[in-house]
N, C-alpha and C positions, 0 to 999 in steps of 0.2 A: 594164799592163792589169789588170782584174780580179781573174781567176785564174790569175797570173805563180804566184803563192804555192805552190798546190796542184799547178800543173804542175810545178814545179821541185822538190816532194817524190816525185814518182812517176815514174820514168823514161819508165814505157811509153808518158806523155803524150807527148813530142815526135816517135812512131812513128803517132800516131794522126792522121789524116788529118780534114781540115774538117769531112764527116759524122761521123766518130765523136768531135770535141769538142764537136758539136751536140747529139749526142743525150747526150752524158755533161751538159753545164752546162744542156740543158734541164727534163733529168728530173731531176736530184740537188738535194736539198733542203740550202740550207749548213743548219748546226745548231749553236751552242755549248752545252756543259755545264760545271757547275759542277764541281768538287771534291766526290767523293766519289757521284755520280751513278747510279743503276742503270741501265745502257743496256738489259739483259736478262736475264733469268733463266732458271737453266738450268730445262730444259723449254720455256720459250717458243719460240713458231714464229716466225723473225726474217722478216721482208718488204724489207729492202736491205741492205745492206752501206756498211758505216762508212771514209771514206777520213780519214784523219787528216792537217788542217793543218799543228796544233800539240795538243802536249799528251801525255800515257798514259794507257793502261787496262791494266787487269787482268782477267786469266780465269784463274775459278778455279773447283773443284769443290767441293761441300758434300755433307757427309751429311749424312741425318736424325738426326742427334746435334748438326750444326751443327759438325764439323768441317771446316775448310778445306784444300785444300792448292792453290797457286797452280800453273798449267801452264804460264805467259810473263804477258810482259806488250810490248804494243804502243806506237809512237811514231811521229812523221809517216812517211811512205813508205812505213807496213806497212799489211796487213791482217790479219784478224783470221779463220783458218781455221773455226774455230767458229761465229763470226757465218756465214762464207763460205758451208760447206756447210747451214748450217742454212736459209738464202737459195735458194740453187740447187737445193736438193732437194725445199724442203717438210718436212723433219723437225726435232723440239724439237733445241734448242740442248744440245750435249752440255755448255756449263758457264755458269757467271755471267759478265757484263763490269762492273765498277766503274771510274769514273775517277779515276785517282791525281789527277792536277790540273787544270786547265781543261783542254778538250777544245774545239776549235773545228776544223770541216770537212764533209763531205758526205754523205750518206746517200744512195745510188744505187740506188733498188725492182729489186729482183732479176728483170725481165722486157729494163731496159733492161742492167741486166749480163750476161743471157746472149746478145744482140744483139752488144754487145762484146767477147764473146771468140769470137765465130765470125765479127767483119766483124775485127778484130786479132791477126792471128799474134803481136806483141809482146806482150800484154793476156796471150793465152791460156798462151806463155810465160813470165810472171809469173806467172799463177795456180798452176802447174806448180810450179814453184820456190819458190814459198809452201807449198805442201802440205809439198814435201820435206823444206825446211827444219824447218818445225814438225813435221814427223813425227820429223824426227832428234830434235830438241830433248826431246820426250814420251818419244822410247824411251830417251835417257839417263835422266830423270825418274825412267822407271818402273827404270831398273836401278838407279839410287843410290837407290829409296827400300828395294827386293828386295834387296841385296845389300852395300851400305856402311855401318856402322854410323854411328847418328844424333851421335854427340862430332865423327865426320870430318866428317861432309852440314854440320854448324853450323859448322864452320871452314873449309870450302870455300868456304859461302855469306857467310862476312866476308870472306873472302880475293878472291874474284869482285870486290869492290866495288873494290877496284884503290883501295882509300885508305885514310889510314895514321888517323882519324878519320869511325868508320862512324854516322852518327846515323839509330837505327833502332830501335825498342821491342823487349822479350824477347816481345810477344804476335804484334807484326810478323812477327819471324822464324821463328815454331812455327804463324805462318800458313801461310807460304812454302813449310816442310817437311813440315806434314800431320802435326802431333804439341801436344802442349800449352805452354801456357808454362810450366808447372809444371815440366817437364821441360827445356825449355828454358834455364831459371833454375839448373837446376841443373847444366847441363853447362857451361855457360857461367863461372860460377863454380869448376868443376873446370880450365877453360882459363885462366884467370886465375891459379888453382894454380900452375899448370905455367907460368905465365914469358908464355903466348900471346897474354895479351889483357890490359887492364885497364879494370873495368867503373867506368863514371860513368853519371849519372843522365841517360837520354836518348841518350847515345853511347857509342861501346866503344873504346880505343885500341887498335890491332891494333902487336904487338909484332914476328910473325913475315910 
């Protein structure tokens, strides 16, 4: 069928009864985006919410310096808490969403979304558990950015990648953590010091 694809990333689809996959595939617009794509910015006032096929994004915060620090990043079966309440409320988007790679899937106007989580106990149960999730994920954030010194937060975030060949730029990484690459370059090369890491152009060998 059609949309086997998108049903089989989102669980709460096979809970949702004939009117409620009506009213999701009639209202939702598919959509694909390129690499590298702005879906929104923060401040913007979002109008649906983004169900993801295939593909990632990112949400991340900026100053007006133009600093970045990344809060998650999204892949099929999630949604995007940010986009979420920014949808269901009426209020600017607390951050940006970028697409790491193609992005192909559904944009669902935030009128026919709040129809589905009050006709979907399962639907609304997801929504729920999305929040929580991403709320736990932000309040580690905010404690390893307050509390852990940034030589660990950069060895943590090689070490996460769960591979022994991390290929990722020194500007990527000082995105991610909300600091410079300046800085970044230079702890990095102190980890290399120390036996941790060894940097090549483009990828980093992780030792430990």
């Amino acid at each position: 069928m059609l949309h086997n694809k998108i049903e089989e990333k989102y669980s709460f689809f096979k809970d949702f009864n004939e009117q409620d996959k009506t009213e999701f595939f009639t209202n939702a617009k598919k959509v694909n985006f390129q690499k590298g794509e702005i879906l929104f910015w923060q401040g913007d006032f979002c109008g649906g919410i983004l169900f993801i096929e295939s593909g990632s994004v990112k949400i991340y915060i900026q100053s007006d310096e133009g600093d970045e620090i990344t809060l998650y990043t999204i892949e099929s079966g999630e949604q995007c808490v940010v986009n979420t309440s920014s949808s269901i409320s009426s209020t600017p988007a607390l951050g940006s969403a970028v697409t790491l790679t193609e992005v192909s899937g559904y944009i669902l106007d935030s009128a026919s979304v709040k129809k589905l989580m009050k006709s979907s106990s399962k639907y609304q149960e997801y929504m729920f558990s999305l929040f929580t999730l991403k709320l736990t994920s932000l309040a580690t954030l905010v404690e390893d950015i307050k509390f852990k010194p940034l030589k660990e937060r950069v060895l943590s975030f090689l070490k996460n990648k769960n591979k022994k060949q991390v290929y990722i730029t020194h500007e990527n990484i000082a995105q991610n953590l909300g600091t410079s690459r300046v800085v970044v370059s230079r702890i990095l090369k102190e980890l290399e010091n120390k036996g941790n890491i060894v940097l090549h152009r483009g990828y980093i060998d992780m030792l430990i």
